[in-house]
VOPADREN-170462 format. One record per residue (C-alpha): residue in three letters; chain; y, x, z. Coordinates in steps of 0.001 Angstrom, whole numbers. Layout:
+---------+--------+---------+---------+---------+
! residuo ! cadena !      yy !      xx !      zz !
+---------+--------+---------+---------+---------+
!     ala !      A !       Y !       X !       Z !
...
+---------+--------+---------+---------+---------+
END
This chain:
+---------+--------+---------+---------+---------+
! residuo ! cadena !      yy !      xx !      zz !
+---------+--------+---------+---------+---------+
!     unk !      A !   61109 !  102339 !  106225 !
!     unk !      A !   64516 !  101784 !  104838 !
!     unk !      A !   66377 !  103484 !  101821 !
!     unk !      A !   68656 !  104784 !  104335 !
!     unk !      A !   65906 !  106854 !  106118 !
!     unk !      A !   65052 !  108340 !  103078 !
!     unk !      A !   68610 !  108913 !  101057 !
!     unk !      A !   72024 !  109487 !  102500 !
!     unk !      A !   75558 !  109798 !  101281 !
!     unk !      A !   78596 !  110867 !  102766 !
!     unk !      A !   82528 !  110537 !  101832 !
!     unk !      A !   85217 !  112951 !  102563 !
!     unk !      A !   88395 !  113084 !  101394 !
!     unk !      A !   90904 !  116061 !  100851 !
!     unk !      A !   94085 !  116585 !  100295 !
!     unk !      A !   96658 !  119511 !  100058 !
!     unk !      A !   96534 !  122562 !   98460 !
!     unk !      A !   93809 !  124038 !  100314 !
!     unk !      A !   91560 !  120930 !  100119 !
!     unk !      A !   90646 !  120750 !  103170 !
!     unk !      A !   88833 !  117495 !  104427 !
!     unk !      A !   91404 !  115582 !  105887 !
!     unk !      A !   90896 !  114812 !  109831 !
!     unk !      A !   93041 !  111567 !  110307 !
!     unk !      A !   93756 !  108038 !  108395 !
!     unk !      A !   96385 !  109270 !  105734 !
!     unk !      A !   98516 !  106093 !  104349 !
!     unk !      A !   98099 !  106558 !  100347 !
!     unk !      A !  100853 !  105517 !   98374 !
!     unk !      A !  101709 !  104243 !   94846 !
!     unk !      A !  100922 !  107571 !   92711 !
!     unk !      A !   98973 !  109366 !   95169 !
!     unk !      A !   96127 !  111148 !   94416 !
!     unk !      A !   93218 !  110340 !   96097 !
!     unk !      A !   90386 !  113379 !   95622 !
!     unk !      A !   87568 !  113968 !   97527 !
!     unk !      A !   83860 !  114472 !   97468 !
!     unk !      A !   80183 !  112630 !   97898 !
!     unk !      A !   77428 !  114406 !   98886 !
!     unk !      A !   74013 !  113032 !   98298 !
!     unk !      A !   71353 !  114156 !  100551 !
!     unk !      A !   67761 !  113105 !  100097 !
!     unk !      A !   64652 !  113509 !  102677 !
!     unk !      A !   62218 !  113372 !  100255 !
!     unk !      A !   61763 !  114068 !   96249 !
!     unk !      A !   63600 !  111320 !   94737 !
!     unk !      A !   64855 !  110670 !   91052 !
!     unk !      A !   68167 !  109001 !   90988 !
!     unk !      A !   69562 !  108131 !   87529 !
!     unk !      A !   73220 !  107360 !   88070 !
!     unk !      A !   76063 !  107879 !   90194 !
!     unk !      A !   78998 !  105127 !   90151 !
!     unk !      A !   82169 !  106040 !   92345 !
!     unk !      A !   84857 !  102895 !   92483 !
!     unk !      A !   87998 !  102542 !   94094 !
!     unk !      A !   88248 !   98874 !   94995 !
!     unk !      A !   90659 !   96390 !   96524 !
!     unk !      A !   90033 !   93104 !   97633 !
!     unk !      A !   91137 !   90631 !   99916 !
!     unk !      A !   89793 !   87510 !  101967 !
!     unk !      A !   90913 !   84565 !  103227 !
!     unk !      A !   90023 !   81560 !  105734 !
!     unk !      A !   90986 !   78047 !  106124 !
!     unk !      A !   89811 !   75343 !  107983 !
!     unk !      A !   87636 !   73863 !  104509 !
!     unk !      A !   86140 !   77323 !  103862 !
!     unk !      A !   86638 !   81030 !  103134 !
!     unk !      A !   87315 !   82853 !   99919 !
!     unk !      A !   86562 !   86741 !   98829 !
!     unk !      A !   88746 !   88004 !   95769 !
!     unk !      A !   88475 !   91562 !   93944 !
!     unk !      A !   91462 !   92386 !   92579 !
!     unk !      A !   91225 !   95768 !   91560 !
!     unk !      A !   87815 !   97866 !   90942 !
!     unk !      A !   89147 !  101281 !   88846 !
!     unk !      A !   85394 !  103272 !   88338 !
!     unk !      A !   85062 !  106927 !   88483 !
!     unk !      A !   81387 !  107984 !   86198 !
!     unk !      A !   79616 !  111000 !   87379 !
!     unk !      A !   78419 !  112289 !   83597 !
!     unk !      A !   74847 !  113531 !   83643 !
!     unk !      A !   75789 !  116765 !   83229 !
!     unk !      A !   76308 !  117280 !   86584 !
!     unk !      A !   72768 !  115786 !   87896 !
!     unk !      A !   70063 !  117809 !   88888 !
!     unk !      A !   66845 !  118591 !   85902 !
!     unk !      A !   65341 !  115437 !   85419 !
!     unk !      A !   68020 !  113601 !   88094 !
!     unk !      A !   65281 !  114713 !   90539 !
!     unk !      A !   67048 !  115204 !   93846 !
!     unk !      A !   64924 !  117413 !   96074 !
!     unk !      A !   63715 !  117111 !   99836 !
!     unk !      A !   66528 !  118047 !  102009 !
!     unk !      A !   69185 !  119834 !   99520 !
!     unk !      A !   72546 !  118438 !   99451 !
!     unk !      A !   74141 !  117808 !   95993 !
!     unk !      A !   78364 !  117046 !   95950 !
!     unk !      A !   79828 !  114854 !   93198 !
!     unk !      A !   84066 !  115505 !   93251 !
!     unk !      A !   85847 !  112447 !   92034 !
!     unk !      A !   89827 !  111795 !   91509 !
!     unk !      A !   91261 !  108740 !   91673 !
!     unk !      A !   95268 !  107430 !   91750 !
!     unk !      A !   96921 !  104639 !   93629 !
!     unk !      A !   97882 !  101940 !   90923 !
!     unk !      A !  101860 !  101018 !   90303 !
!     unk !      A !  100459 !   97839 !   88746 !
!     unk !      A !   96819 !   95599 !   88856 !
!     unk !      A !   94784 !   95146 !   85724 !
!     unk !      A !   96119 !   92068 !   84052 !
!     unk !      A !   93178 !   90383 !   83706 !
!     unk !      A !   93384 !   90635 !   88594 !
!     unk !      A !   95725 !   87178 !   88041 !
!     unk !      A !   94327 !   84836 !   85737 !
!     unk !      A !   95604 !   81685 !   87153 !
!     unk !      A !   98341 !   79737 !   85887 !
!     unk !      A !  101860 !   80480 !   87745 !
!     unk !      A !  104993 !   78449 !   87285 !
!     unk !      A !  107472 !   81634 !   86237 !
!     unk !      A !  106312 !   85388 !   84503 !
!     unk !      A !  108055 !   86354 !   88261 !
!     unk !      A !  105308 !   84987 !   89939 !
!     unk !      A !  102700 !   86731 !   87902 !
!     unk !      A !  104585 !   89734 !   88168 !
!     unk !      A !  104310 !   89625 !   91984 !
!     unk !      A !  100629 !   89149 !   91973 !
!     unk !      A !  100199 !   92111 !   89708 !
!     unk !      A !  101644 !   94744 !   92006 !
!     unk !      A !   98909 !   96075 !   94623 !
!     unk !      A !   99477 !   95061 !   98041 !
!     unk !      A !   99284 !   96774 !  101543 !
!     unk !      A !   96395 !   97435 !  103441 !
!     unk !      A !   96562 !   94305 !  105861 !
!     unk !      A !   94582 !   92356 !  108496 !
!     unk !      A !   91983 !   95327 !  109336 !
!     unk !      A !   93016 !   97193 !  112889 !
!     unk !      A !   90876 !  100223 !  111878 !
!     unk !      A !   93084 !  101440 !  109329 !
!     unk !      A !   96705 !   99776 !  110334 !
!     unk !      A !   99427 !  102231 !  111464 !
!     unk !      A !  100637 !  104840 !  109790 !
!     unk !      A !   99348 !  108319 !  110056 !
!     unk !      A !   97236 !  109565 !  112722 !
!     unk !      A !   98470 !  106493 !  115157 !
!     unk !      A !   96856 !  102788 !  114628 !
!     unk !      A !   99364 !  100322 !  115232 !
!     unk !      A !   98667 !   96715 !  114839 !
!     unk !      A !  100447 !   95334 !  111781 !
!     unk !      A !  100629 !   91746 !  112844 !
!     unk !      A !   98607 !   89809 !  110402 !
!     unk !      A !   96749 !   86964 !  111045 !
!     unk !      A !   92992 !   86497 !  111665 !
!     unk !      A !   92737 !   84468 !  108525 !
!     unk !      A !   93372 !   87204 !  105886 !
!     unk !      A !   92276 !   90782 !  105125 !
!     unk !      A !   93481 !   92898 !  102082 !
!     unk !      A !   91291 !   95784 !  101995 !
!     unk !      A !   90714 !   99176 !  100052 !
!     unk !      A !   87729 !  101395 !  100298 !
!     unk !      A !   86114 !  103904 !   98187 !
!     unk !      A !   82303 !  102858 !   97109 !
!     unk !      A !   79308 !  105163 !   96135 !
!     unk !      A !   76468 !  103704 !   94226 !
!     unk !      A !   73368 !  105103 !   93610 !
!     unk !      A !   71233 !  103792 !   90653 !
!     unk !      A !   68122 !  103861 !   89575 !
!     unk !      A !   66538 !  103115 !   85680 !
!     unk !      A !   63939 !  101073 !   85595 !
!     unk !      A !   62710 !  101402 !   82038 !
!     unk !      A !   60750 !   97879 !   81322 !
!     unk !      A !   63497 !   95484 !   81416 !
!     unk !      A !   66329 !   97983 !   80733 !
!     unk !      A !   68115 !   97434 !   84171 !
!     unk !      A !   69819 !   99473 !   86656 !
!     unk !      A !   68225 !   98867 !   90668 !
!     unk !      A !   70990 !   99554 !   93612 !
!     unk !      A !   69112 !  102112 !   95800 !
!     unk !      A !   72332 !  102490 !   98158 !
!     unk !      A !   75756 !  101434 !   98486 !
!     unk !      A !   78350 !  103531 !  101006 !
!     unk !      A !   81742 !  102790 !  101694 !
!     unk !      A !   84604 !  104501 !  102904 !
!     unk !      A !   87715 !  101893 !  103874 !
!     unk !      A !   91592 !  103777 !  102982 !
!     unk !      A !   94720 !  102667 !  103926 !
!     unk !      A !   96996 !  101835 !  100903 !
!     unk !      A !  100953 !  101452 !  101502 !
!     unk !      A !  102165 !  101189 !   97523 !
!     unk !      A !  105562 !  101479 !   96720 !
!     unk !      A !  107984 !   97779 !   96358 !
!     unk !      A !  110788 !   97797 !   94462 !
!     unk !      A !  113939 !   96706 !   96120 !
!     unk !      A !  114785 !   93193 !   94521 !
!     unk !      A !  116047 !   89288 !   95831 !
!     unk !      A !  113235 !   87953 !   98053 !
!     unk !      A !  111242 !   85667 !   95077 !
!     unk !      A !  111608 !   82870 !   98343 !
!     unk !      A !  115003 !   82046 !   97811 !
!     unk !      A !  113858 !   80127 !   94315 !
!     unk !      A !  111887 !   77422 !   96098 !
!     unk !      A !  113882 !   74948 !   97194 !
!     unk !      A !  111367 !   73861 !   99692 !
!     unk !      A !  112592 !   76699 !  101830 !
!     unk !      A !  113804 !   76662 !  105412 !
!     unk !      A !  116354 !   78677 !  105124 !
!     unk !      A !  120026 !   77664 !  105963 !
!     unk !      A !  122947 !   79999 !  104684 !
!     unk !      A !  125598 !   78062 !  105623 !
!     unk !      A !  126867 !   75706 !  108481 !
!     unk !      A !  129953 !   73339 !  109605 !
!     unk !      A !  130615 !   71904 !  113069 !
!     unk !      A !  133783 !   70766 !  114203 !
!     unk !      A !  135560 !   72470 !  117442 !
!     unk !      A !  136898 !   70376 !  119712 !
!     unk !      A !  139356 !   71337 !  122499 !
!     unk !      A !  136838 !   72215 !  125903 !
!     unk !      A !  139242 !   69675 !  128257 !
!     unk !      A !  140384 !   66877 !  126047 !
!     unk !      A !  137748 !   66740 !  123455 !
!     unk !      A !  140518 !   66166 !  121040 !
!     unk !      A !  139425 !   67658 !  117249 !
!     unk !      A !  141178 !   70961 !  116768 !
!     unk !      A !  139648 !   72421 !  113714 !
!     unk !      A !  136252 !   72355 !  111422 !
!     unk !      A !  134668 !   75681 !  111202 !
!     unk !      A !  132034 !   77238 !  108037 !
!     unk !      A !  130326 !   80248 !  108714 !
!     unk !      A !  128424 !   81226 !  105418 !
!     unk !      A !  125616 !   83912 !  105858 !
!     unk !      A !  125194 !   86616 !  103058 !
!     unk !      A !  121787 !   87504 !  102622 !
!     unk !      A !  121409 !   91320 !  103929 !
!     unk !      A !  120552 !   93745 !  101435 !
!     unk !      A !  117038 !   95084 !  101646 !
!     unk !      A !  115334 !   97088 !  104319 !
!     unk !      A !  113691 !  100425 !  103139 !
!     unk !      A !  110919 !  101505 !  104713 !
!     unk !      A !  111028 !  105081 !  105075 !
!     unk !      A !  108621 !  107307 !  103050 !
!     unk !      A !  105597 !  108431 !  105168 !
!     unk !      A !  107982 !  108639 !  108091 !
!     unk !      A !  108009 !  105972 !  110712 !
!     unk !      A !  109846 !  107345 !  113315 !
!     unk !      A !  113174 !  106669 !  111231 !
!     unk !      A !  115362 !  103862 !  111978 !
!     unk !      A !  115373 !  101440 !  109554 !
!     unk !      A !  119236 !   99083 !  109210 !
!     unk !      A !  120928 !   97150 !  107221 !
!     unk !      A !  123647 !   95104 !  107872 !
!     unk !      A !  124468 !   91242 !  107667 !
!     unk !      A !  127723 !   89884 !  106734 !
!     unk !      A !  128990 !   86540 !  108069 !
!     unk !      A !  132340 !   84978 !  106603 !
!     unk !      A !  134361 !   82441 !  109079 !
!     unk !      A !  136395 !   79834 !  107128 !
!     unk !      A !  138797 !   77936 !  109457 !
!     unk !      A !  140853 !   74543 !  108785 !
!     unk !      A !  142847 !   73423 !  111709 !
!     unk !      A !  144244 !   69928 !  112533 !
!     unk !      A !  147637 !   71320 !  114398 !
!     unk !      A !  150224 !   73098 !  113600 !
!     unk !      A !  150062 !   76025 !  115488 !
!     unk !      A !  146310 !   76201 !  115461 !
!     unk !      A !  144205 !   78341 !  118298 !
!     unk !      A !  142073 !   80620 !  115618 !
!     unk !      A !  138289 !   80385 !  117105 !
!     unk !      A !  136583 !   82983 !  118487 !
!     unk !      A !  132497 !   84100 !  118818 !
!     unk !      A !  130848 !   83899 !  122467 !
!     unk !      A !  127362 !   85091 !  121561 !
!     unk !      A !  126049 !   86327 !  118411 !
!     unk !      A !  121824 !   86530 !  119036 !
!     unk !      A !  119376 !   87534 !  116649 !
!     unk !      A !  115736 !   87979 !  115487 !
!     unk !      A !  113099 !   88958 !  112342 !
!     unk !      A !  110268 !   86167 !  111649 !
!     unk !      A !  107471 !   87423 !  109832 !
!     unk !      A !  105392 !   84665 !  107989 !
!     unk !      A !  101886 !   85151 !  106417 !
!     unk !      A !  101310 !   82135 !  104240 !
!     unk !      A !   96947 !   82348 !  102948 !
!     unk !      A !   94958 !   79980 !  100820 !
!     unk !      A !   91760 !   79666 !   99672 !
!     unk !      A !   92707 !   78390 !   95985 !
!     unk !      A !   95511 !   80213 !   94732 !
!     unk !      A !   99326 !   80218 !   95010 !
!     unk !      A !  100939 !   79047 !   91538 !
!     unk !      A !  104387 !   79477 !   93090 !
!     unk !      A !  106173 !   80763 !   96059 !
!     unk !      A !  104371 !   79367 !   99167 !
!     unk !      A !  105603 !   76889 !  101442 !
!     unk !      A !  104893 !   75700 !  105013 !
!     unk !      A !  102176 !   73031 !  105315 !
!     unk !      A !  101611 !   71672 !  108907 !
!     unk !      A !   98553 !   69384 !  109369 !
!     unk !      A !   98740 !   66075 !  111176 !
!     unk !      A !   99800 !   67023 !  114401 !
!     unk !      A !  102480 !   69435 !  113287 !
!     unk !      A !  100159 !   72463 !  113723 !
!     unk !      A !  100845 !   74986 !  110863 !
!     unk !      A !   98262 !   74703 !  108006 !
!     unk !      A !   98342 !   77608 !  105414 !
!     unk !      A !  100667 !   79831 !  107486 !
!     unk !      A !  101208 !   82313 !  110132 !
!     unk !      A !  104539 !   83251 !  112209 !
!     unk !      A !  105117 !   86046 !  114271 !
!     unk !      A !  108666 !   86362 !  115757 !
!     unk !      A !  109464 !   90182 !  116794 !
!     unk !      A !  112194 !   91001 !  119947 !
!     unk !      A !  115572 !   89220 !  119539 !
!     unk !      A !  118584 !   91225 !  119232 !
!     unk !      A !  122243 !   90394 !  120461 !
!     unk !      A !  125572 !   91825 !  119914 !
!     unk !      A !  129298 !   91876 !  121983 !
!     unk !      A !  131202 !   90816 !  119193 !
!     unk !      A !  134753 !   91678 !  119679 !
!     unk !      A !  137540 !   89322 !  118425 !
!     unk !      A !  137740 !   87827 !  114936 !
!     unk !      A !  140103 !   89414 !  112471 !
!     unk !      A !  141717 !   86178 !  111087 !
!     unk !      A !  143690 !   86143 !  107746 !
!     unk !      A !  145397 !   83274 !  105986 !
!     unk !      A !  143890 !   82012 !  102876 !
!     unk !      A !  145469 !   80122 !   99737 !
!     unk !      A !  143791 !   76524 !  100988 !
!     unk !      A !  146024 !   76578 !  104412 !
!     unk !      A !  143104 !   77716 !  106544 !
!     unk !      A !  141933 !   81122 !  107699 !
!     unk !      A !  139407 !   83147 !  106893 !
!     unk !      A !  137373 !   86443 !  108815 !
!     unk !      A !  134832 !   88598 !  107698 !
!     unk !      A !  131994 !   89881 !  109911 !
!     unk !      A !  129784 !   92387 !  109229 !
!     unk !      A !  126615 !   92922 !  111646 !
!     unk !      A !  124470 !   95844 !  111982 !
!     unk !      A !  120596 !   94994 !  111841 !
!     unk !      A !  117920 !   97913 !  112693 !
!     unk !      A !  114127 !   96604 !  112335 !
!     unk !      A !  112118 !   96885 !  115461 !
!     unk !      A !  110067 !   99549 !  115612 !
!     unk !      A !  107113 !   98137 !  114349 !
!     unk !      A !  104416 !   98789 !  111966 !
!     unk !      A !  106171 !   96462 !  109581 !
!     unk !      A !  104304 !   95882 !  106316 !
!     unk !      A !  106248 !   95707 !  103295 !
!     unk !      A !  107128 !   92114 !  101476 !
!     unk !      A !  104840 !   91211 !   99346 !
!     unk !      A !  102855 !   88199 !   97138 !
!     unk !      A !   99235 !   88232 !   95480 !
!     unk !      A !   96872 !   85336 !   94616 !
!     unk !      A !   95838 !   84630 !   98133 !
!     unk !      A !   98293 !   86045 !  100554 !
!     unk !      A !  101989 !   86321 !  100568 !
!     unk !      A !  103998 !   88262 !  103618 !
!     unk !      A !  107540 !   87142 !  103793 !
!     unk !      A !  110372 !   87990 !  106435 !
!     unk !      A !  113547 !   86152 !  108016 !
!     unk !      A !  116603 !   86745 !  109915 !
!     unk !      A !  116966 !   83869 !  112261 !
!     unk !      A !  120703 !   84151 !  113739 !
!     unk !      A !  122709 !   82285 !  116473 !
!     unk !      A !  126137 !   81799 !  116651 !
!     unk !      A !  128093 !   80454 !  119970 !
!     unk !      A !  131473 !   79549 !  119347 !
!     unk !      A !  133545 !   77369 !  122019 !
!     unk !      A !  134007 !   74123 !  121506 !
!     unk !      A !  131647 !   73713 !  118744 !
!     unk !      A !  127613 !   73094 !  118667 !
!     unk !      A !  125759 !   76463 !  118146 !
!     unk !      A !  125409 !   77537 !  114766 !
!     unk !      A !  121812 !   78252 !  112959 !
!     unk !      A !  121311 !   80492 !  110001 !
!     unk !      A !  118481 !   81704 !  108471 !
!     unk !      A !  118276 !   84275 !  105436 !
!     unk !      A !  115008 !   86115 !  103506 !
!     unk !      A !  115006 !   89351 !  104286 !
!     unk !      A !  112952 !   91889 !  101798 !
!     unk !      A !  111613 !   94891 !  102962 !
!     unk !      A !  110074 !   97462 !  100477 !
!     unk !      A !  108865 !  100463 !  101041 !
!     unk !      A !  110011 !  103662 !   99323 !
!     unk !      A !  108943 !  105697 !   95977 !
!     unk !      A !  107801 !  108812 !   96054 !
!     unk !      A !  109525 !  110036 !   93076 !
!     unk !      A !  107029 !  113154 !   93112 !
!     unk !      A !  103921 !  110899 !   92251 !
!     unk !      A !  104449 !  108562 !   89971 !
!     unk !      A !  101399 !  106928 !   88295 !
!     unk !      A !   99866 !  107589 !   85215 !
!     unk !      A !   99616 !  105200 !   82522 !
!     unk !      A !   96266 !  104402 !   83269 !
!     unk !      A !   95881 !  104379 !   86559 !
!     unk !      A !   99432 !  101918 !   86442 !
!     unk !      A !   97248 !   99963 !   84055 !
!     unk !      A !   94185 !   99512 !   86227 !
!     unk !      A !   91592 !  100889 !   83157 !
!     unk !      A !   88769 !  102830 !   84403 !
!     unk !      A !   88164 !  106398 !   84618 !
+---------+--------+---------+---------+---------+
END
């Protein structure tokens, strides 16, 4: 016979003002308060001597050397003995409900990154809690499971844990009768900053380009053309809504030097876009922003892509202005609305980083097509309602 013939425990959480038990996979955000209730249930006389509730985060990671489990966050919720039964005996079939509180952290316990990093911006990154990721029974948002688009390799997970202890007297230690978990989805909040990608200058990305544009019949050199892409401002994710659109827009600026007199000002045939979401994962740690690894045969090594529906635009005719260098110069902005996706906000710890681009194509007569390719940060917003204690920012426990 097992200890879970004998002893059971189940989790429930609640939320609102009546406390009811809540019937569908809430998303829990920075500041939230996460209440509910365990109820111990026991089929015979037992004695139990402690009660341990934890909410815990960890994630997990696989490579083609090996696999690696990390805890970053483990905030503990006591059950005082007041609130056992005379002599912590539990009796034969009555149920006995332990209440416990806990809120989402703003920031991990510094002692969750405790590697060396090569900037305090780095460290900072790995201190903020990350998404829920990787685990299909608890991606979406609300009542709907959607798949968030992480690779196999990695799984950032939260759950709430019940332990059940008993004393054993002779060599002063606590024995585990049973452990239950209960997995949450976690969404915290990300602050709206400059993608921490654009400081390596391994990157791929290209804001800027020059091709000359030659005349379609004679080939003859009419001009060199720049287009320089300004990285978009950052996407926010709508708070516990995902039926919003979520846009931003893109700015390109044309510079144009012609080679004749009476120049004939270029104009755009095709402007095509798309988002690239990339999931870089170690086993080790990351020390800096990650950057693509590909193996011998070009296959990607500590990385995953996933490239969501292209986009394209009618662009209607440039807006050229004369500049003080003799050339001309245009200014286009773009409209860009994410795809309506479970996206999962931008973000970096130890093991896992998830990082988004804007690839964009440019098709100008005359001229070879032009490639650029910007970060693009998307956070998710604050609920300025539940902001999180001190020590629940701080990671200390209960």
């Amino acid at each position: 016979m097992s200890i879970t013939d004998v002893l059971s425990v189940d989790i429930a959480l609640r939320r609102g003002q009546d406390r009811t038990n809540e019937l569908y996979l809430y998303s829990h955000l920075s500041g939230d308060r996460i209440q509910g209730v365990a109820t111990v249930c026991s089929h015979y006389d037992l004695q139990i001597d402690g009660i341990e509730i934890s909410f815990i985060g960890e994630e997990r990671t696989t490579v083609q050397t090996g696999r690696t489990h990390r805890q970053f966050q483990e905030i503990k919720y006591l059950i005082a003995d007041s609130y056992f039964p005379p002599g912590n005996l539990f009796k034969e079939r009555e149920q006995y409900q332990f209440e416990f509180t806990f809120e989402v952290p703003d920031h991990l316990s510094p002692d969750a990154c405790n590697h060396t990093t090569t900037s305090p911006m780095i460290r900072l990154a790995h201190l903020r809690p990350p998404p829920s990721f990787g685990d299909p029974s608890v991606s979406g948002l609300g009542g709907k499971l959607t798949d968030d688009y992480a690779p196999p390799t990695c799984k950032i997970l939260y759950s709430i844990q019940v332990a059940l202890f008993r004393n054993i007297p002779v060599i002063v230690k606590r024995d585990v009768l049973l452990v239950k978990r209960m997995k949450l989805r976690v969404k915290p909040a990300v602050d709206e900053k400059p993608p921490l990608d654009l400081l390596n200058s391994m990157n791929d990305y290209c804001l800027q380009a020059d091709h000359v544009v030659l005349d379609g019949r004679s080939k003859e050199e009419l001009g060199q053309l720049s287009v320089t892409l300004q990285p978009p401002k950052s996407f926010r994710l709508p708070l516990r809504d995902s039926h919003n659109l979520v846009s931003s827009t893109v700015n390109l600026v044309l510079r144009y030097h012609s080679t004749g007199d009476q120049p004939d000002l270029p104009q755009l045939q095709s402007f095509r876009g798309q988002l690239i979401a990339t999931t870089f994962y170690t086993t080790t740690f990351h020390d800096d922003v990650p950057s693509k690894k590909k193996d011998f045969f070009g296959r990607p090594k500590n990385y995953s892509e996933t490239q969501f529906p292209p986009f394209s635009y009618s662009i209607a005719s440039l807006e050229w202005m004369a500049d003080e260098n003799h050339g001309y110069v245009a200014s286009l902005p773009v409209p860009v609305t994410l795809p309506r996706l479970n996206l999962i906000p931008s973000f970096h710890t130890c093991l896992v980083s998830r990082v988004y681009a804007l690839d964009l194509r440019l098709v100008v007569p005359g001229a070879p097509p032009f490639h650029l390719t910007t970060p693009v940060h998307i956070y998710a917003e604050r609920d300025p309602s539940a902001l999180p204690s001190y020590i629940a920012s701080v990671g200390f426990d209960s």
